[in-house]
Backbone as a ProteinNet text record, in pm:
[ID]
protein_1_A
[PRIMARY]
XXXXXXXXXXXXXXXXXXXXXXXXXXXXXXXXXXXXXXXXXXXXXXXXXXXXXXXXXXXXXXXXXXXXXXXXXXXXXXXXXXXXXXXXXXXXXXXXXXXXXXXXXXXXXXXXXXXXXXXXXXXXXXXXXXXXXXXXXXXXXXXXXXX
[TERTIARY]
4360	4369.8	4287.5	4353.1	4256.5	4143	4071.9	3912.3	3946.5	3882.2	3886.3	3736	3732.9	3550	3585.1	3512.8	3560	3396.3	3417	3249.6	3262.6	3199	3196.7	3109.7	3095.6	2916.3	2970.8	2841.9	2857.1	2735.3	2738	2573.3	2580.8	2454.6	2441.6	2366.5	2431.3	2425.8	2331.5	2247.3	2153.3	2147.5	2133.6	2102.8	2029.1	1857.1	1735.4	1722.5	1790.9	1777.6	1851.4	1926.5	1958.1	1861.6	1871.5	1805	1842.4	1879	1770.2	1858.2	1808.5	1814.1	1942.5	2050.9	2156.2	2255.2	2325.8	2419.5	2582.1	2630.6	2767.9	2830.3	2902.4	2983.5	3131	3214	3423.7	3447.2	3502.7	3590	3724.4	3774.2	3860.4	3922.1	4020.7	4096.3	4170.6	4070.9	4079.8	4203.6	4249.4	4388.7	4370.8	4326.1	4356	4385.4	4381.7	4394.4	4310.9	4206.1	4066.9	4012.2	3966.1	3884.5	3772.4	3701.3	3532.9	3489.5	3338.8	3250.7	3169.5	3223.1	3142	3079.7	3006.1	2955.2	3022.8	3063.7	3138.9	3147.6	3258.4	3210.3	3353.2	3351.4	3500.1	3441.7	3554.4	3542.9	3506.5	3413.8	3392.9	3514.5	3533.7	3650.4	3556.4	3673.6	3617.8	3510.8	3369.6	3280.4	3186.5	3190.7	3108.2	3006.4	2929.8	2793.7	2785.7	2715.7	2724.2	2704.5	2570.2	2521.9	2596.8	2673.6	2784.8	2947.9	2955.4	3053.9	3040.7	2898.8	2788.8	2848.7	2802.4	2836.3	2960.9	3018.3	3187.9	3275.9	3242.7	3299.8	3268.3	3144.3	3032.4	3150.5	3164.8	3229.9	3349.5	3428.6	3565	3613.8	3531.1	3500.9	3492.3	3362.9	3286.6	3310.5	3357.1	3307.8	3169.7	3114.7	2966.4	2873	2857.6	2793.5	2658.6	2592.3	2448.2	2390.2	2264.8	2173.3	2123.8	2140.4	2061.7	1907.6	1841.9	1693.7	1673.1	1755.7	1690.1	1863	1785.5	1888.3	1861.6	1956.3	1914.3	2002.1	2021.7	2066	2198.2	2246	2397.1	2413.4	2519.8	2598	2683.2	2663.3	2766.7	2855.3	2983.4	3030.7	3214.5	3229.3	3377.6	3556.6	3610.4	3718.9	3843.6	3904.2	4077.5	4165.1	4301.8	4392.3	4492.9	4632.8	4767.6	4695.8	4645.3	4673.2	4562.6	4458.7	4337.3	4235.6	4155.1	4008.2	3926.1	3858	3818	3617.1	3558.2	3441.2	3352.1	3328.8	3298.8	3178.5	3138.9	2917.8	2962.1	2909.3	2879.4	2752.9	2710	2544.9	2620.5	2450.7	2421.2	2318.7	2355.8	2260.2	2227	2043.3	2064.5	2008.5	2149.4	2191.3	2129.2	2048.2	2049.7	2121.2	2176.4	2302	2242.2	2331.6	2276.5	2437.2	2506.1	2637.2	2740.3	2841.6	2953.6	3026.7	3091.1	3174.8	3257.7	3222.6	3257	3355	3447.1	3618	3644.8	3735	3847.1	3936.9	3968	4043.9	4095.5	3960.3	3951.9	3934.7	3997.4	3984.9	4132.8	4118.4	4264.9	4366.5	4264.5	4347.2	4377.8	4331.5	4392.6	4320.6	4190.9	4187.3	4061.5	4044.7	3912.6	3995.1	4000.4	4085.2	4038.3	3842.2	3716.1	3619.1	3585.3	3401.7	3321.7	3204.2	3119.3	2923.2	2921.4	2762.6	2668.2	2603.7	2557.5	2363.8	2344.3	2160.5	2128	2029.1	2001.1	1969	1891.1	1829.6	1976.3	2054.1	2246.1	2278.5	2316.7	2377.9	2357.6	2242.5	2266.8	2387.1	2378.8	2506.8	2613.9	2632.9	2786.9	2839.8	2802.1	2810.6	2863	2996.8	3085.2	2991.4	2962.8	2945.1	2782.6	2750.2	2565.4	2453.9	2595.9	2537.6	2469.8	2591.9	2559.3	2451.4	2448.6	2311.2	2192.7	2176.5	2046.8	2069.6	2149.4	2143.2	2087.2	2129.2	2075.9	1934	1896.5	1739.6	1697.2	1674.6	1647.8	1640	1715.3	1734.2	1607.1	1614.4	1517.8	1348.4	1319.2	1178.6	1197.2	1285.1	1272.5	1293.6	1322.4	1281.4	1134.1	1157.3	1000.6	953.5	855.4	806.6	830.1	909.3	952.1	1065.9	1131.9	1267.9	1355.8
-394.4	-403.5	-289.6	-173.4	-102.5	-191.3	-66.9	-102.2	-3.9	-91.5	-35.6	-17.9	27.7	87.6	74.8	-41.5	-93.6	-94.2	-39.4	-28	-71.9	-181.7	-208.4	-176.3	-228.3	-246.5	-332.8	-421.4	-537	-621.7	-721	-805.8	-900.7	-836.2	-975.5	-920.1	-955	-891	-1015.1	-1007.8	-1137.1	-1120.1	-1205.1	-1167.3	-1243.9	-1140.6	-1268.1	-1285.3	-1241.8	-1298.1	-1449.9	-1471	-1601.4	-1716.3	-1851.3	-1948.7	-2087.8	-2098.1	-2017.9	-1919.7	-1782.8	-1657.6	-1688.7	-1612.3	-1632.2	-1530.4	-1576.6	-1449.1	-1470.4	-1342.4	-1355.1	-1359.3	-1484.7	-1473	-1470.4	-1458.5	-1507.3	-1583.4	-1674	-1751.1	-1676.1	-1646.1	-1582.2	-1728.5	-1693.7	-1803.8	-1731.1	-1831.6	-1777.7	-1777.2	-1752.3	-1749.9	-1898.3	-1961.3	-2103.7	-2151.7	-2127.8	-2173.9	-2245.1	-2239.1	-2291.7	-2181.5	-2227.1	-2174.7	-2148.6	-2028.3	-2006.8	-1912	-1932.5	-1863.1	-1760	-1611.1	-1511	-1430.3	-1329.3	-1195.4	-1132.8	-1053.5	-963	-811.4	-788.8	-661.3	-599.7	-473.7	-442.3	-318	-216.1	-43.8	13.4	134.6	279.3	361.7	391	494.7	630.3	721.5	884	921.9	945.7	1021.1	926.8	846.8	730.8	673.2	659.7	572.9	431.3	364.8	257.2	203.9	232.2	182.9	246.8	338.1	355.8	286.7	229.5	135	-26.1	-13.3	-177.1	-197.7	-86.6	-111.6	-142.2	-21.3	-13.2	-192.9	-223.9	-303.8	-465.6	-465.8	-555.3	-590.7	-450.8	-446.5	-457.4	-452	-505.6	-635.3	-696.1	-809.7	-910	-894.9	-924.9	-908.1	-804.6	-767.7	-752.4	-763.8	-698.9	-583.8	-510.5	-385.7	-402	-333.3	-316.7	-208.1	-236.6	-73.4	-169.6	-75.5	-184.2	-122.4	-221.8	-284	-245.9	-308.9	-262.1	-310.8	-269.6	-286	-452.1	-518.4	-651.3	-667.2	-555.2	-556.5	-532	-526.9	-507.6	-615.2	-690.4	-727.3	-689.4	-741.1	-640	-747.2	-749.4	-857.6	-776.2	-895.4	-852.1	-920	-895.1	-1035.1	-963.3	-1006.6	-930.4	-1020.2	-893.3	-916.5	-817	-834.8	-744	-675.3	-737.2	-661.2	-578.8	-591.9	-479.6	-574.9	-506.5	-554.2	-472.8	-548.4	-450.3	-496.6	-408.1	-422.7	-377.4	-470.7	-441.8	-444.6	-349.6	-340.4	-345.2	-431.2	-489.2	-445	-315.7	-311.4	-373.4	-508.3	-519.3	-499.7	-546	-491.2	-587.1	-594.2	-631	-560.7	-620.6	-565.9	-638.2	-565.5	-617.9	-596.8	-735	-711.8	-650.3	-545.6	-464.5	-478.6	-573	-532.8	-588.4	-592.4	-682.9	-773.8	-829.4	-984.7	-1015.4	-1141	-1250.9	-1240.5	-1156.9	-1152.8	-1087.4	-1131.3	-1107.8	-1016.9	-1002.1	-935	-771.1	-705.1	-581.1	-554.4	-671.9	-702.3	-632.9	-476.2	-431.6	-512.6	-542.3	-625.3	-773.6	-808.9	-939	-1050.6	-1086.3	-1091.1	-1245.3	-1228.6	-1262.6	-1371.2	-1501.3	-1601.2	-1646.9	-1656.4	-1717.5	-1642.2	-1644.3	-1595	-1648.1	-1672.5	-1809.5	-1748.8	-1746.8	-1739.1	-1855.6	-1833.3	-1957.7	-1889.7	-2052.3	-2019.2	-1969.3	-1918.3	-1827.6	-1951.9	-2099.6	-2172.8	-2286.9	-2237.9	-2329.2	-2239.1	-2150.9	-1967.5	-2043.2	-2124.6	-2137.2	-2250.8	-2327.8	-2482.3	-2410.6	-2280.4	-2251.5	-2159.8	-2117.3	-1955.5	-2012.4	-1967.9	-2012.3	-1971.2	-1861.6	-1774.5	-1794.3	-1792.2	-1800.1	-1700.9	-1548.6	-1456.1	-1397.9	-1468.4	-1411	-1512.2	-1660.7	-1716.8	-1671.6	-1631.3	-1574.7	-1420.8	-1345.7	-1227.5	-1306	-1403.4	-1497.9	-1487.4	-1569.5	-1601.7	-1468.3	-1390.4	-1255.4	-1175.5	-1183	-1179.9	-1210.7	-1356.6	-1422.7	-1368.5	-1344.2	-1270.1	-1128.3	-1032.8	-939.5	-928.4	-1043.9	-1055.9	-1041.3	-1024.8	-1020.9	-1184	-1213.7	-1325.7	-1387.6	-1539.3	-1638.9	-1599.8	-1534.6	-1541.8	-1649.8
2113.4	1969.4	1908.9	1818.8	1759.8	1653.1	1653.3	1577.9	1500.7	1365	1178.4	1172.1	1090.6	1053.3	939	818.4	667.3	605.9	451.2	427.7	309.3	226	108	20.5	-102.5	-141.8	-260	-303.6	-416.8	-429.6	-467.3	-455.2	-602.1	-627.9	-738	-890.2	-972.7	-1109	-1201	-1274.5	-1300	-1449.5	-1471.6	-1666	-1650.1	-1665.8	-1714.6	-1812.4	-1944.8	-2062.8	-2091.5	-1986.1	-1988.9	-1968.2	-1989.4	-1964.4	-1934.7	-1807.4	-1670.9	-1607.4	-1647.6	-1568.1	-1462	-1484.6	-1410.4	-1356.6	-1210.7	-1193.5	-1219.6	-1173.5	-1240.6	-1066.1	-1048.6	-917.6	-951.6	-808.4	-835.4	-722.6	-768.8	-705	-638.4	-531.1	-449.8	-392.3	-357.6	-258.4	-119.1	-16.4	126	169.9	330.5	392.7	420.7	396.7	413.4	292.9	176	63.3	26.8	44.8	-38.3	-141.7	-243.5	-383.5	-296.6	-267.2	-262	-323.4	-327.4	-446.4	-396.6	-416.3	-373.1	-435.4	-374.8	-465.4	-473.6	-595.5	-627.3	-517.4	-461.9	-375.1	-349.8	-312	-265	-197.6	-185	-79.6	-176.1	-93.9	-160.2	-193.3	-312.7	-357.8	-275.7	-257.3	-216.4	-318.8	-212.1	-274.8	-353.5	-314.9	-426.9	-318.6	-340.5	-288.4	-277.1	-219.5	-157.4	-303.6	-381	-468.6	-636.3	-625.9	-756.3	-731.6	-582.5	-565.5	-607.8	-627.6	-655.5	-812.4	-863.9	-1031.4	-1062.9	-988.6	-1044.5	-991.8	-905.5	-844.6	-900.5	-892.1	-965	-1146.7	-1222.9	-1317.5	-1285.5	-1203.7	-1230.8	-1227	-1127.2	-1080.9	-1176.4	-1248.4	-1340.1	-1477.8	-1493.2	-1664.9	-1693.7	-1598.9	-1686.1	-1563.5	-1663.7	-1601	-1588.1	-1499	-1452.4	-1428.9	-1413.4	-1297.1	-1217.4	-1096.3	-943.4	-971	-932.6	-926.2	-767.4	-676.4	-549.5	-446.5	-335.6	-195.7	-156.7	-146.1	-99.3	77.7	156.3	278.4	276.1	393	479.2	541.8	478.2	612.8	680.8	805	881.4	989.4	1005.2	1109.3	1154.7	1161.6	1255.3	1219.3	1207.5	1176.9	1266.7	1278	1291.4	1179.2	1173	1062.6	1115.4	1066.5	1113.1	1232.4	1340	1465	1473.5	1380.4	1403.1	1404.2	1488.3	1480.3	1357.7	1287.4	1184	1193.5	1167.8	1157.7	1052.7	978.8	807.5	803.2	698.3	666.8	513.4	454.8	285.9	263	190.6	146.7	-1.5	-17.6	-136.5	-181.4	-358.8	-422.7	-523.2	-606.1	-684.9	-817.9	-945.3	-1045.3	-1158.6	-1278.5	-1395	-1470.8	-1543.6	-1637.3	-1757.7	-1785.7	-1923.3	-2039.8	-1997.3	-2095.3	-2042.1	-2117.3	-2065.8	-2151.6	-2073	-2129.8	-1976	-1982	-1846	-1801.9	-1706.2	-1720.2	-1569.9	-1586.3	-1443	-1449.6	-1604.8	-1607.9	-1517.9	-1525	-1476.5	-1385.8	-1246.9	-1089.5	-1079	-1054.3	-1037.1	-885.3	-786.2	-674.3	-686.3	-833.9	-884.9	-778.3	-730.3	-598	-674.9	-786.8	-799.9	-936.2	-885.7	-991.1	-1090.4	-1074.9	-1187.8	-1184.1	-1276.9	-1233.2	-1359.9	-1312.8	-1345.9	-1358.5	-1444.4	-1453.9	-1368.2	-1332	-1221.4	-1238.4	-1268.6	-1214.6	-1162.7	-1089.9	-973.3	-856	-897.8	-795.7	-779.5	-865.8	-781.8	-681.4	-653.5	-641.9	-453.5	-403.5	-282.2	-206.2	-320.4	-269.5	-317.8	-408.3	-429.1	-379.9	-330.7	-264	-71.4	-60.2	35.5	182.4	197.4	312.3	374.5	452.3	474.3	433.3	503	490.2	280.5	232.7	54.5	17.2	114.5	42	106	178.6	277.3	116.7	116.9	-16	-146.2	-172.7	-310.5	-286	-186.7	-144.3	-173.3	-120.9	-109.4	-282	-303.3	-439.7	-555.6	-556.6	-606.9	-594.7	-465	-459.6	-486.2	-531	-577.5	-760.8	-844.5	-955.1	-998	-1106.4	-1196.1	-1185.9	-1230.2	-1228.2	-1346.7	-1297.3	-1427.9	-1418.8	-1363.6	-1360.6	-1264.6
[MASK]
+++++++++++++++++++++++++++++++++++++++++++++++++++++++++++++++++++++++++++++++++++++++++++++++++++++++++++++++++++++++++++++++++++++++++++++++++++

């Protein structure tokens, strides 16, 4: 089976002017047909950086734009699909929301069905995957304090 080499970037966008301080996630629906709740993330367009793929993507996703604050890790794992083995690295990031409005709309792969402002201390029971709540956790100690 060939091997894919797939690189994303995305993470977690926070508005601490909210109360209580919250992020912006999407609901996607898996190949099984279940609703789950992820971080916003997709591929590097040509020439773009891990961390100017964070924003752009973050914003399509989302509707709301940011500046990253810091690196919150890579994940990195494996899946197969049409006959390839593919092996994907996700750097995230986390984003302060500076602007926006809440929307799906501007998810050009149509891929992303809700997206939901969420607490930061829910973000671990809703968040589908282990690896994006171990990124939540992580998250959280790189805020300012009281957030």
């Amino acid at each position: 089976m060939p091997t894919v080499e797939e690189t994303s970037a995305g993470g977690l966008v926070v508005d601490l002017l909210a109360d209580p301080p919250s992020a912006a996630v999407i609901a996607r629906v898996n190949r099984a047909g279940r609703v789950e709740w992820c971080l916003p993330k997709g591929h590097l367009e040509d020439g773009e950086s891990p961390e100017e793929a964070a924003i752009r993507e973050i914003h399509e996703e989302t509707g709301i734009s940011g500046r990253v604050v810091s690196s919150l890790g890579t994940i990195d794992y494996w899946f197969s699909v049409d006959g390839k083995r593919v092996h994907k690295s996700v750097h995230h990031f986390l984003l302060e929301a500076i602007g926006g409005t809440l929307s799906i709309e501007g998810d050009p792969d149509r891929e992303a069905i809700d997206v939901a402002w969420v607490p930061l201390d829910e973000l671990t029971t809703l968040l589908a995957f282990p690896n994006e709540r171990r990124i939540a956790r992580e998250a959280s100690t790189r805020l300012p304090d009281g957030a």
